[in-house]
C-alpha positions in Angstrom: 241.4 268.6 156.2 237.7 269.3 156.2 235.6 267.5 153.4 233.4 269.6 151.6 230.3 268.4 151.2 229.0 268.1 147.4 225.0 268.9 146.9 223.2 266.0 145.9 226.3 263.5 147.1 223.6 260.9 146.7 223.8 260.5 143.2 227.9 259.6 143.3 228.0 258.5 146.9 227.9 254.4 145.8 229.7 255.0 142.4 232.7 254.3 143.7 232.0 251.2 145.3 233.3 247.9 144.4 229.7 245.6 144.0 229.4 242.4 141.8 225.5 242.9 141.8 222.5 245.7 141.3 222.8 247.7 144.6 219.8 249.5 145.9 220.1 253.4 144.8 222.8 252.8 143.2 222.9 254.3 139.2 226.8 253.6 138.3 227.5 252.2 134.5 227.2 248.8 136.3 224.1 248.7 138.2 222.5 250.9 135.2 223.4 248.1 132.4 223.2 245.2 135.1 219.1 246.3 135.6 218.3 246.9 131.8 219.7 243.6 131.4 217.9 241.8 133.7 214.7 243.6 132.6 215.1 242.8 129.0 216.0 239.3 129.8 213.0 238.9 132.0 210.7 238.0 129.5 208.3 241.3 129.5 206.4 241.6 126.6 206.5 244.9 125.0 202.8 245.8 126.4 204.2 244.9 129.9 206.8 247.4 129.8 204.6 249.9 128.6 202.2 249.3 131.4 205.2 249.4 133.7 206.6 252.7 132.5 203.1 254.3 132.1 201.2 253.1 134.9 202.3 251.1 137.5 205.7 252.9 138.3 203.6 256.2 137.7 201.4 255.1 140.3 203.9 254.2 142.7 205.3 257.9 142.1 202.1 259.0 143.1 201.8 257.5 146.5 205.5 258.7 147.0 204.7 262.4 146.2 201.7 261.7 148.4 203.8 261.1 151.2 206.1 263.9 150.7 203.6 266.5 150.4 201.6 265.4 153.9 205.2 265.6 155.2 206.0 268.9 153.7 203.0 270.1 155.3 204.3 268.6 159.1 207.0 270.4 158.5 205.5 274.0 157.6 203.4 273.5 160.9 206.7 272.5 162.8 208.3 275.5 162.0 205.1 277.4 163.0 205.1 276.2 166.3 208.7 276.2 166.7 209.1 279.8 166.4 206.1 280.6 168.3 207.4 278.6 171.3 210.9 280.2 171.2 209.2 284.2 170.7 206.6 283.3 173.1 207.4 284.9 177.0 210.1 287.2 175.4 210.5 290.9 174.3 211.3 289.7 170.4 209.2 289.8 167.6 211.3 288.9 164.9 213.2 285.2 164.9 216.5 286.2 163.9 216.6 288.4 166.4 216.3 286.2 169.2 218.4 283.2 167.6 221.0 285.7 167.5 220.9 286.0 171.5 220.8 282.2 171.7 223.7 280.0 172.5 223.0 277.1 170.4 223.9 278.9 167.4 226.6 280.4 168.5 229.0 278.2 166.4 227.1 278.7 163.1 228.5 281.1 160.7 226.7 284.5 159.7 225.6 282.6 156.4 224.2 279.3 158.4 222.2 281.5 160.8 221.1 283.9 157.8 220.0 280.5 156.0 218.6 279.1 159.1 216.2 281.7 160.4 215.0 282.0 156.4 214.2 279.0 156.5 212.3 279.7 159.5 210.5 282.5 158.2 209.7 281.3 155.4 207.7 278.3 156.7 205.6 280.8 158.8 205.1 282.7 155.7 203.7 279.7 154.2 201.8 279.1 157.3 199.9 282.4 157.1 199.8 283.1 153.1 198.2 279.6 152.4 195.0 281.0 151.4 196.8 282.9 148.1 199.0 280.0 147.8 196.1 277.7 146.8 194.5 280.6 144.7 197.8 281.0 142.9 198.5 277.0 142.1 194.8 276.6 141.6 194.9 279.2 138.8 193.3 277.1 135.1 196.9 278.5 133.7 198.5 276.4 136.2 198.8 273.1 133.3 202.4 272.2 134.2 202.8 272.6 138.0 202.4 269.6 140.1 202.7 271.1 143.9 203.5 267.8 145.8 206.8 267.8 144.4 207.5 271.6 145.7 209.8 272.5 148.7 208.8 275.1 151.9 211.1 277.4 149.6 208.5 277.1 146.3 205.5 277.5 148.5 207.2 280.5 149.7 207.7 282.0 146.3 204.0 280.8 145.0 202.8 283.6 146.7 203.5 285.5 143.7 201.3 284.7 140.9 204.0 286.0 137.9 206.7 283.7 140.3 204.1 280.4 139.5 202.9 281.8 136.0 206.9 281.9 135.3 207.9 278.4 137.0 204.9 276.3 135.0 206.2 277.8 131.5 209.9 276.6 133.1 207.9 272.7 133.2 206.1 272.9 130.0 207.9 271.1 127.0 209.5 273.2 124.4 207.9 271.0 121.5 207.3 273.5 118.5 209.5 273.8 115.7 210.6 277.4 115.3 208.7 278.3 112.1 205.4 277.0 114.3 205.9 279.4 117.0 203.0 282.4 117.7 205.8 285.2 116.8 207.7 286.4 113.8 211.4 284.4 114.2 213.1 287.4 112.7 212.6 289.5 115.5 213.6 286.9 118.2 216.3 287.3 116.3 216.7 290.6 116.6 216.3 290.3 120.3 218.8 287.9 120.5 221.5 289.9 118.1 220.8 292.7 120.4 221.2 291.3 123.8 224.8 290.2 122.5 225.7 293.4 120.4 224.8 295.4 123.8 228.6 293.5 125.3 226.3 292.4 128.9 227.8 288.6 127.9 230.9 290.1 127.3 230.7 292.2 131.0 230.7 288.8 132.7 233.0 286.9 130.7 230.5 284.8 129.2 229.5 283.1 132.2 227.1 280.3 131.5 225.8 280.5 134.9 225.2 284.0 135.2 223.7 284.2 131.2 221.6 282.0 132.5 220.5 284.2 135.7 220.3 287.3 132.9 218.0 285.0 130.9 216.0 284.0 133.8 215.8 287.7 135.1 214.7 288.8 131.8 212.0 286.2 131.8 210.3 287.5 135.1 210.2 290.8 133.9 208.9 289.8 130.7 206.3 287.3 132.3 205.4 289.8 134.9 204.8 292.4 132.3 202.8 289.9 130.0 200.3 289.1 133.3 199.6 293.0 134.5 198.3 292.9 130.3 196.8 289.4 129.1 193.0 289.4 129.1 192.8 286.4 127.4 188.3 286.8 128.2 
């Protein structure tokens, strides 16, 4: 039987392990109460720990996301080349018309090739869009995002200015109580009644997942609308 493979297997892939000791990446109930007590038997003073958690583990995040944004980069100008070199000397100008001819791929599914020449594409997009990319991320409303940590996929979509303008509110923390916020509550309210009394919850069973595709869908259009108006100068 084949074993399906589980995204971010990482985080359960040592859980089930047998170990008398902290083992490296490793998060189980064990190795989480087995570090916090050797920590808080280590004799840190509480300054310590707060220089740890502030600074010094922040720091060390910092040179990580370093690295992984110089290797992001590698790999938006791998994919460049790549598909040059397999168009170049040929009568194709699109990629997943001439991986389609190619038989390396002929085992992958529809969906695999589909999601491999995207991927594909969308490095070159990056590639050649890089100019607006920086423009977008660069923008002063831009208070939340921090770009190292973003994939060839979010580089793709930061071409759109409402996509990043949309994405940094998504980072920002929700903080304010509700009789703080900049709008009356009664007709968020209202909104809210409204959404539900209109039975679009009800058409998909009440589908966390998909209210929550709705909700995000909703918040585009209302971001993207917000944008084309706000003259905030």
């Amino acid at each position: 039987m084949i074993r399906m493979v589980l995204q971010n297997e990482f985080l359960v892939n040592l859980a089930g392990l047998a170990h008398e000791q902290v083992v490296e990446g490793c998060f189980c109930d064990r190795c989480r109460n087995s570090s916090l007590r050797r920590i808080l038997e280590s004799g840190y003073t509480i300054n310590q720990l707060h220089n740890l958690f502030t600074y010094r583990l922040v720091e060390k995040e910092n040179i990580r996301l370093d690295k992984l944004f110089k290797c992001t980069l590698r790999q938006i100008v791998h994919g460049m080349a790549y598909k040059i070199t397999c168009l170049q000397n040929t009568n194709y100008t699109y990629f997943k018309s001439w991986a389609k001819t190619q038989p390396e791929f002929g085992l992958l599914s529809k969906k695999e090739l589909n999601k491999f020449c995207y991927q594909v594409n969308e490095a070159c997009d990056v590639f050649n869009s890089w100019a607006k990319i920086v423009d977008n991320l660069t923008d002063e409303r831009m208070d939340q995002i921090d770009a190292r940590r973003f994939s060839i996929r979010q580089f793709y979509l930061a071409k759109k200015i409402s996509w990043c303008l949309e994405y940094n509110e998504s980072l920002r923390i929700k903080g304010k109580a509700k009789n703080n916020v900049p709008y009356p509550e009664d007709k968020y309210n209202d909104i809210l009644q409204y959404i539900i009394a209109s039975g679009i919850l009800d058409d998909v069973d009440n589908d966390p997942q998909i209210a929550a595709s709705i909700g995000g869908r909703i918040q585009s259009d209302m971001v993207r609308r917000a944008n084309s108006r706000y003259r905030p100068y």
